[in-house]
C-alpha positions in Angstrom: 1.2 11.3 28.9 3.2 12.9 26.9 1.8 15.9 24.0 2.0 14.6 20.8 5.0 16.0 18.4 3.1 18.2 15.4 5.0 16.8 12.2 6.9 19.8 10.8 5.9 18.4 7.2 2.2 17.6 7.4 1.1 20.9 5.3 3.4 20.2 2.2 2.7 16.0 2.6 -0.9 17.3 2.7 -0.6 20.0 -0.3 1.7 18.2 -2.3 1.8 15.1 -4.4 4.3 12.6 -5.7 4.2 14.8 -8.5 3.8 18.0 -7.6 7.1 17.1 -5.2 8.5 16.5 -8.2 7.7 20.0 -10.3 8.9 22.0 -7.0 12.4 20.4 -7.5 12.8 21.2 -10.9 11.5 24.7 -10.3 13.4 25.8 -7.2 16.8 24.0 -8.4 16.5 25.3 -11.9 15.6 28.4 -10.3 18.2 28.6 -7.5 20.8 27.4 -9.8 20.6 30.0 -12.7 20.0 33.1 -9.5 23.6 31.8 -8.0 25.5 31.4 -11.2 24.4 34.2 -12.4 25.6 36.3 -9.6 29.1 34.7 -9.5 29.4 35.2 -13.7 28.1 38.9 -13.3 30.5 39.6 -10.6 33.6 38.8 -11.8 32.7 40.2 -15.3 32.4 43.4 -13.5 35.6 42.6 -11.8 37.4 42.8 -15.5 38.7 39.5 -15.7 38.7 37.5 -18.9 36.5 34.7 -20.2 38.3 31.5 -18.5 38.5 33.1 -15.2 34.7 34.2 -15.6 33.9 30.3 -17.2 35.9 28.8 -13.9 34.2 30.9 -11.7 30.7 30.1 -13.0 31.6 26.2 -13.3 32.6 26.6 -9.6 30.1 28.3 -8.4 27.8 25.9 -9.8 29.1 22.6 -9.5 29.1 24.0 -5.8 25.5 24.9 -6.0 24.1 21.9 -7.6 25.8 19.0 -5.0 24.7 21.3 -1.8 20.9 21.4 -3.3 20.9 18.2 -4.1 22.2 17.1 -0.6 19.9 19.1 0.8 17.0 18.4 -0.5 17.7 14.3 0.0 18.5 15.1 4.0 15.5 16.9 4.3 13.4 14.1 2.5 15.2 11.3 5.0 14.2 13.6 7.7 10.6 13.3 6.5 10.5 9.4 7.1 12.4 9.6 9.9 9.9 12.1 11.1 6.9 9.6 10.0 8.8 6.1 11.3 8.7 8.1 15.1 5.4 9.3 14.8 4.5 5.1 14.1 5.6 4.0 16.8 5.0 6.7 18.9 0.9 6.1 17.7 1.6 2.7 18.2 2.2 2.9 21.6 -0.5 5.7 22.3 -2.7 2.8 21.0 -1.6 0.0 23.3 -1.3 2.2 26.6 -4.9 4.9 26.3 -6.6 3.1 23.3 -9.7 5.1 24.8 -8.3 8.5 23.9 -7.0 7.4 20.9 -10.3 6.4 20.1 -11.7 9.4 21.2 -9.3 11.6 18.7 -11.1 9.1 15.7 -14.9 10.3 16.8 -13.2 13.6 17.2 -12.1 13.4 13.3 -14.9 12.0 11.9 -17.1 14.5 14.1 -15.3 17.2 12.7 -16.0 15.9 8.9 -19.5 16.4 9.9 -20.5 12.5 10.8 -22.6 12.1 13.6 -24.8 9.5 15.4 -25.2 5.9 14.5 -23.6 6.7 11.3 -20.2 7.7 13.4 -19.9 5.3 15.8 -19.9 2.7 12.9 -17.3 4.6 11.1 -15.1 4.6 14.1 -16.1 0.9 15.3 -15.0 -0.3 11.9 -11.5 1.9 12.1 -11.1 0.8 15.5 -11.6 -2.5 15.1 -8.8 -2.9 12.5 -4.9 -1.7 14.2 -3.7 -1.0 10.7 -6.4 1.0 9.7 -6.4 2.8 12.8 -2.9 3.5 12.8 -3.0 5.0 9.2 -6.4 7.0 9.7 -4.5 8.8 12.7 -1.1 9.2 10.0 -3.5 10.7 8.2 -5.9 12.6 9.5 -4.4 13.5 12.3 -0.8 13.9 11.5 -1.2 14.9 7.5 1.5 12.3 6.4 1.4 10.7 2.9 0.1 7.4 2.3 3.6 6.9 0.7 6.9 8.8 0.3 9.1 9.5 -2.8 12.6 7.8 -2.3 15.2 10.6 -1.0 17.5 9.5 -3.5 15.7 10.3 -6.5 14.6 13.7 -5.0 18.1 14.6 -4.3 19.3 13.4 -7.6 16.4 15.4 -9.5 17.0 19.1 -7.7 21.2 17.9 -8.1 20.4 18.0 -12.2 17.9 21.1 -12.2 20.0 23.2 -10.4 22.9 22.3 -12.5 20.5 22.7 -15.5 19.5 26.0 -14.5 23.4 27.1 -13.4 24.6 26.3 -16.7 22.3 28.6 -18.7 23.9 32.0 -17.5 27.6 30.6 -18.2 27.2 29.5 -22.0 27.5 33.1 -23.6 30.9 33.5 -22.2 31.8 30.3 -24.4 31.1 32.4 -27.2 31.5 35.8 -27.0 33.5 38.6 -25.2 32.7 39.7 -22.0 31.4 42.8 -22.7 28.7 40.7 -24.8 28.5 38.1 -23.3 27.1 39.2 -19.6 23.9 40.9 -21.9 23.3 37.9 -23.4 23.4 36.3 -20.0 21.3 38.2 -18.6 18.8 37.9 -21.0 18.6 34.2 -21.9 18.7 33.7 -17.7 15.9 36.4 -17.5 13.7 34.3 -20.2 14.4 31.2 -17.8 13.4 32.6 -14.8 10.3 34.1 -16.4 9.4 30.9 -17.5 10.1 28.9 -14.1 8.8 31.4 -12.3 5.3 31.4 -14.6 5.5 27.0 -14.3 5.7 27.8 -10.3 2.4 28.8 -10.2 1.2 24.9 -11.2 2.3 24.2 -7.8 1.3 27.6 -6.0 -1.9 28.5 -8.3 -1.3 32.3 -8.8 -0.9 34.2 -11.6 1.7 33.1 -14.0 2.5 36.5 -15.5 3.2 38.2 -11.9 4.9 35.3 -10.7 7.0 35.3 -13.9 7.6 38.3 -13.8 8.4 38.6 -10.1 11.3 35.8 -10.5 12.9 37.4 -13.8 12.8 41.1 -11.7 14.7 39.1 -8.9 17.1 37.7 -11.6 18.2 41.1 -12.6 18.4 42.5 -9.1 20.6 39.4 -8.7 22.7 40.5 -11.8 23.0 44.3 -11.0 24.3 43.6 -7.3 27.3 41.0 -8.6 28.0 43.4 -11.0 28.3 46.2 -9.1 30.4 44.2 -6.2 32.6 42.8 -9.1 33.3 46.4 -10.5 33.8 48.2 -7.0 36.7 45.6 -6.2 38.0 45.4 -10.0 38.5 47.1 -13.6 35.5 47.6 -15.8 36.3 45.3 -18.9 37.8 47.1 -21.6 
């Protein structure tokens, strides 16, 4: 027989809730969206262009940004079910050709849980004895898949608007004010972002909000130094 396929996802499905999914988006594609922007603004200011070509650049950048996070994240959410609808029909047939080891990896489960005796074999007669129930205590237990998935669509749709959320933050100074003011205030009002994303990340990762807030508004202005310096090694400094 064949080994089993490990689902790739069965940690997050098993961490992760409907709506914790859902706070991760808007995190990592505000987050993603304001880092890339932000490096594409920064670098052509330093390449001593004026504010159209800086706005264009930015819009660019992040319309680009925004449609390839939100088709990634709704290809990788398909590939989840697909992922699950296999693993279905792969149990399914596991059940109909060994049912005997099958059955063995429930007692093995429920052993594991710390049943034992009289009080597991009834546990595992009653799962056995219904195919549905079997078939989603091994999704489960087995394979760590949710007892339900959010719809792709609205996951892609949801990181598509964060990230274009968060890439539109570090181009509104430059509607506004010269360049030479303009990338500080950038800087700053992305920095406050990130620092507050970063800090919201930890609802999902449970560290410590003042470090992780931190951590992502240092990255910011790593991110903001490099464009600028790439944009003013192949430019003018703005006058």
């Amino acid at each position: 027989m064949a080994k089993k396929q490990i689902n790739p996802f069965a940690h997050e499905h098993a961490e992760t809730s409907s709506r914790g999914k859902t706070i991760k988006n808007l995190v990592f594609g505000i987050q993603d969206g304001s880092l890339s922007t932000l490096g594409v603004v920064t670098g052509v200011t330093g390449a001593a262009v004026d504010n159209s070509l800086i706005i264009l650049a930015g819009v660019v950048a992040l319309a680009a940004e925004a449609m390839s996070m939100g088709a990634g994240e709704y290809i990788s959410s398909k590939s989840e079910i697909e992922v699950y609808q296999h693993e279905v029909e792969l149990e399914k047939k596991e059940m109909e050709r060994v049912p005997e080891i099958e059955r063995q990896e429930i007692v093995d489960i429920y052993k594991a849980k710390g049943f034992k005796g009289k009080l597991l074999n009834r546990i595992v007669n009653k799962i056995t004895s219904d195919k549905k129930l079997w078939l989603d205590t091994m999704l489960r237990e087995e394979l760590g898949f949710p007892e339900k998935f959010a719809d792709p669509k609205k996951l892609g749709f949801l990181m598509f608007l964060a990230s274009l959320l968060g890439g539109v933050i570090p181009i509104v100074p430059y509607l506004f004010f010269h360049p030479n003011m303009a990338i500080f205030v950038s800087v700053i009002i992305t920095a406050a972002t990130l620092f507050i994303v970063g800090a919201a990340k930890t609802i999902i990762t449970k560290g410590r909000w003042v470090k992780s807030g931190a951590e992502m508004m240092l990255i910011g202005m790593l991110v903001a130094l490099v464009g600028y310096s790439i944009g003013s090694i192949f430019g003018v400094r703005v006058q």
